[in-house]
N, C-alpha and C positions, 0 to 999 in steps of 0.2 A: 501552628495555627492556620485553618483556612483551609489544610489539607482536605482531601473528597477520598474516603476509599474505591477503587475502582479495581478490578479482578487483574491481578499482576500478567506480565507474558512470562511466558514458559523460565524457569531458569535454571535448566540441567544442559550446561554444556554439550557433554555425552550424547544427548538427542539429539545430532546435529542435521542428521541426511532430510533432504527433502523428501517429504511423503511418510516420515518418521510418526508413530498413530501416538508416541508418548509427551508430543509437545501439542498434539491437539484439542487437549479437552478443559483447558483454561485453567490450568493449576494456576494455584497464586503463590506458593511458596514464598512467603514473606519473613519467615522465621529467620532468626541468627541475629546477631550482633554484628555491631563495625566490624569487632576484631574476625571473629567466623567470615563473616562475608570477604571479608579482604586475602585471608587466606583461601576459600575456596576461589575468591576472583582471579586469584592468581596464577592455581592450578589452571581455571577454565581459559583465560587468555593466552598464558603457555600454550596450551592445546589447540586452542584457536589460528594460533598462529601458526605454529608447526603442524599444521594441519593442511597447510598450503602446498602445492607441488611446487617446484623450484621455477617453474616460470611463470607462476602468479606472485609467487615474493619478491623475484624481480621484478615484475611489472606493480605490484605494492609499491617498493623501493622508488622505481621510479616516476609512476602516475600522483601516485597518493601520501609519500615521502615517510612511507614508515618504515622504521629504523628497529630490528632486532632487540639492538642493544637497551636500546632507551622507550621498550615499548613499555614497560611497567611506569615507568618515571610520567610518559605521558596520560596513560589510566588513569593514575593518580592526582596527575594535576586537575582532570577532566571530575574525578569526585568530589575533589575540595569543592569546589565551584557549589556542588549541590544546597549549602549552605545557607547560600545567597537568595535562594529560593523557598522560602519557608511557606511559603503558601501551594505549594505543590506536592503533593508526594510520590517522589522517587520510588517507585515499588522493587525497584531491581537497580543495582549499583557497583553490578560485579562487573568482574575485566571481561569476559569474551561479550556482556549485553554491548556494556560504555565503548568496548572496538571498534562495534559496528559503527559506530557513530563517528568515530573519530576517523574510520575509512569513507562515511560517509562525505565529509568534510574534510579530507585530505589531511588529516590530521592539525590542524586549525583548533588550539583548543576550546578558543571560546566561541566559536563556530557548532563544534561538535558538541558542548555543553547546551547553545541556545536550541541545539536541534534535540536534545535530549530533555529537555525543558519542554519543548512543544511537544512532544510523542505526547509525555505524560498529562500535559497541560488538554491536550485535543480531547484524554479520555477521560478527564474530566469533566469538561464543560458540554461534554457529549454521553453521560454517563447509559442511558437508555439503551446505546450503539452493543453496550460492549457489558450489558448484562448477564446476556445467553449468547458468548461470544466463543461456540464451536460449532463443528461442520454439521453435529446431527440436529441444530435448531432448523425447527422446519424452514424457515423464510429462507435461513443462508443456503440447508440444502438443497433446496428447489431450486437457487439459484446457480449454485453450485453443479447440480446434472443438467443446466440447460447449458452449461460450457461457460460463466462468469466467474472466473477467468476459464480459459484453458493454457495445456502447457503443451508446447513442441516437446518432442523424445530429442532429438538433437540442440546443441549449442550452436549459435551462429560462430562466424570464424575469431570473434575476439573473444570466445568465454563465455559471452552472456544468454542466462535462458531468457528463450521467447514465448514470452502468454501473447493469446490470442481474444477477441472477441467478437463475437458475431451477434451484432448488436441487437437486430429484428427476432434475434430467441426469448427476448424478454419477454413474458408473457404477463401482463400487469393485470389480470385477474389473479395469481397467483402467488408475488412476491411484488416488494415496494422496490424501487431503484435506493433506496436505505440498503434493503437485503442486500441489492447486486455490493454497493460499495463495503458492508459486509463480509461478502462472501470473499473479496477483491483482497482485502486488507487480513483475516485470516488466512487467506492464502500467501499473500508475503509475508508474516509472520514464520510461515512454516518454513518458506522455501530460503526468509533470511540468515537462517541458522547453518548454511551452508558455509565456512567462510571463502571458499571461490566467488560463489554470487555478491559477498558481500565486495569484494576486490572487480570482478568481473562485468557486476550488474544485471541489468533486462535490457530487453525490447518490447515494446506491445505494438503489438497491431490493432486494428480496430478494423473489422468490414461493417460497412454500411450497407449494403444490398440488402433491398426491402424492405427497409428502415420507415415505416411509415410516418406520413406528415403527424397521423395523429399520437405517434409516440413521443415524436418527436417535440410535442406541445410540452410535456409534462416533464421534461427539461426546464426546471425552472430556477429564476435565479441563486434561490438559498439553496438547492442542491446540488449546484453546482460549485458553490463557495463551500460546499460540505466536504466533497471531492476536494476539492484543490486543493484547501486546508488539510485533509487528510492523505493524502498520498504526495504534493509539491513539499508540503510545508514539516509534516510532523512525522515522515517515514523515513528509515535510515538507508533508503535502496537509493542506487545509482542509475538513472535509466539513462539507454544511450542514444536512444531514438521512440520517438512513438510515431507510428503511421498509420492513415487514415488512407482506409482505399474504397471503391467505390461510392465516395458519399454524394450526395445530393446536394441540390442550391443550400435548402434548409438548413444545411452540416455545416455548411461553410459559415452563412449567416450567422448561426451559432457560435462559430469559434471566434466569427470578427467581434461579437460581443464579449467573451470570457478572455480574448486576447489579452487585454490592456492590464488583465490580473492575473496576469503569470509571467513570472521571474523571466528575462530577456535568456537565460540560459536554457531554461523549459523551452521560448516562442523559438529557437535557434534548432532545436531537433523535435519538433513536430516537422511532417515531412505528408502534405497534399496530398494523395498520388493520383485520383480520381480513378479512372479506369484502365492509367497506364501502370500496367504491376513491369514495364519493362524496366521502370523508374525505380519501383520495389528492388527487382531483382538486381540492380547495380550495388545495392547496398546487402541483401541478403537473399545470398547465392539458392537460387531455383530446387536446391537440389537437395535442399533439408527441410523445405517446404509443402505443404500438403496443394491438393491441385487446386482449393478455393482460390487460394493463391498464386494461381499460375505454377505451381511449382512440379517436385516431380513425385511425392511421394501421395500415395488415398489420400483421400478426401480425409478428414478430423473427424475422430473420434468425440462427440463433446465429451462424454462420461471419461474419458481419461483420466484429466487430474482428481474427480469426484470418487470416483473409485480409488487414486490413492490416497485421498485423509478420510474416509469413508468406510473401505475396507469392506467387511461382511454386513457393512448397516447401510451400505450402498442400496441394497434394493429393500429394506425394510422403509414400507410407505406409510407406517403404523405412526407417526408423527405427521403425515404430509399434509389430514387434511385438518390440524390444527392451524390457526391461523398465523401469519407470518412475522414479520415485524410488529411486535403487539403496538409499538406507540403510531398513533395513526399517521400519514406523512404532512397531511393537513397543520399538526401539530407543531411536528419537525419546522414546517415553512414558519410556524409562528415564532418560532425561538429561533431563527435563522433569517430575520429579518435582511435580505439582500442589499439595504439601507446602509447597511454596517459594514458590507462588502467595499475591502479596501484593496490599491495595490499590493502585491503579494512581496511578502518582505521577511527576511529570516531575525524576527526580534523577540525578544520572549521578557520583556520590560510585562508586570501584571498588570493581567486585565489585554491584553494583547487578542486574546480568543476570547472574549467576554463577550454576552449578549447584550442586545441593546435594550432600552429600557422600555417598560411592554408599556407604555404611556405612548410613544412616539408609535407614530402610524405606522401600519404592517404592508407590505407589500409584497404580496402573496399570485401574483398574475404570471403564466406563465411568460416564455421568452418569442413564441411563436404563438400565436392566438388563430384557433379556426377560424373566426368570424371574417 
């Protein structure tokens, strides 16, 4: 009862590698029974796991406390839970999806169930996001070739890939910052199917160069509670750092306001850097870094990772000049009343990600005002 259908994520173990073109066109595979699911769940988490090199199981082992022996026994406790939630529905409840979660959370079951709870719960109450939710929707794609996200070719030295962003390519006659987070969130999708990433994690970078005051307006509060809810609260990745390099007074401003709603774990690795990348590079060595970044490899490709979930429809512009995010962001702001923006908390008690009641006043003004 209360359930919302919303387009399941991919759920073919087998598709695992990032940049894989069979997990990106939003199958929903929702067919099979308990019993069907639980057996194929079983093969896919097998897989999943022995699908690790020997020194990310040990660092599993150790980091994340997961156990060989008793990884089934833990899936399983993690699906009973599902139950509990009848007002959601679970679109996917096999072993290699429910791992990611449970690496996500150290294996922590009720941890890993309430973050499995928000994933579903997010695209729910956000159903709009996640209707035309693959890379050849014009909005995501445009965002997606202007480099939202991009991906380094190299892993930093602990394992984890590093997306990039260079913020000032937003081009807002073009795509909504809806699309960017979009484009963001199908891209980890694709890349969580890896399971080293899932054990290993990300990085993001963020450049600010050029970043103008007036993009910077449009940063506003309900889409930034859109964001955090979505990628802090309801995504099963591990990030190990995000860093901000050359940003502006404005950037900062910004974040002393979104500060106070993000988990003290999130405010502990965001990482300043302003103009000092010498700062950057103590943490991620020079030397698998493109020269935006002080580093030592070309300049970034944007079209990199767009080309890989993209493939031969990379340059077909025959969608591009369709309009982007068809719901307007105007709208977005109105059912995302920033009123309702609370401390950021991992609970999934219903009604947790509810909107507030369209009675109570809107507040829709950006976080930076020209005036």
């Amino acid at each position: 009862p209360g359930a919302v259908s919303v387009p399941a994520p991919p759920r073919d173990p087998a598709a695992c590698e990032p940049g894989s073109r069979s997990h990106l066109g939003g199958r929903t595979g929702r067919g099979g029974g308990a019993g069907e699911r639980r057996g194929e769940a079983r093969r896919g988490g097998g897989a999943a796991a022995s699908r690790l090199s020997p020194e990310t199981l040990e660092k599993a082992r150790l980091e994340l406390n997961e156990n060989p022996d008793t990884l089934h026994q833990d899936i399983q406790e993690v699906r009973d839970m599902v139950i509990t939630r009848p007002d959601i529905g679970f679109l996917r409840t096999d072993d290699a999806f429910i791992l990611r979660f449970l690496r996500a959370r150290k294996f922590q079951h009720f941890e890993a169930f309430r973050l499995l709870a928000q994933y579903f719960e997010y695209r729910q109450q956000n159903l709009d996001m996640f209707k035309s939710f693959k890379a050849t929707d014009p909005g995501i794609k445009q965002a997606l070739k202007d480099g939202f996200p991009g991906g380094l070719a190299n892993l930093d030295h602990y394992g984890r890939k590093i997306l990039v962003l260079f913020a000032a390519n937003w081009d807002q006659s073009r795509y909504t910052l809806v699309d960017i987070l979009r484009a963001i969130l199908l891209s980890l999708e694709a890349m969580i199917e890896d399971p080293e990433l899932q054990v290993n994690g990300f990085v993001l970078i963020i450049d600010w160069s050029n970043f103008t005051f007036k993009q910077a307006s449009k940063l506003t509060p309900s889409m930034l509670r859109l964001a955090i809810e979505g990628l802090q609260d309801s995504f099963p990745a591990r990030f190990g750092g995000i860093h901000f390099v050359n940003q502006p007074w404005y950037i900062h401003a910004l974040y002393t306001v979104i500060r106070p709603f993000l988990k003290e774990k999130t405010r502990k690795r965001i990482f300043l850097h302003g103009n000092n990348l010498n700062s950057l590079h103590q943490l991620i060595h020079p030397e698998i870094l493109p020269s935006e970044f002080g580093g030592m490899l070309p300049p970034y490709d944007m079209g990199t990772w767009a080309r890989t979930l993209l493939d031969h429809e990379y340059d077909d512009d025959s969608e591009c000049n369709a309009d982007s995010y068809n719901t307007p962001a105007k709208d977005i702001e109105k059912d995302l009343s920033p009123k309702s923006m609370k401390r950021s908390q991992s609970v999934v008690d219903p009604g947790v990600l509810k909107r507030m009641d369209k009675n109570e006043e809107e507040n829709m003004q950006p976080l930076l005002s020209l005036d």
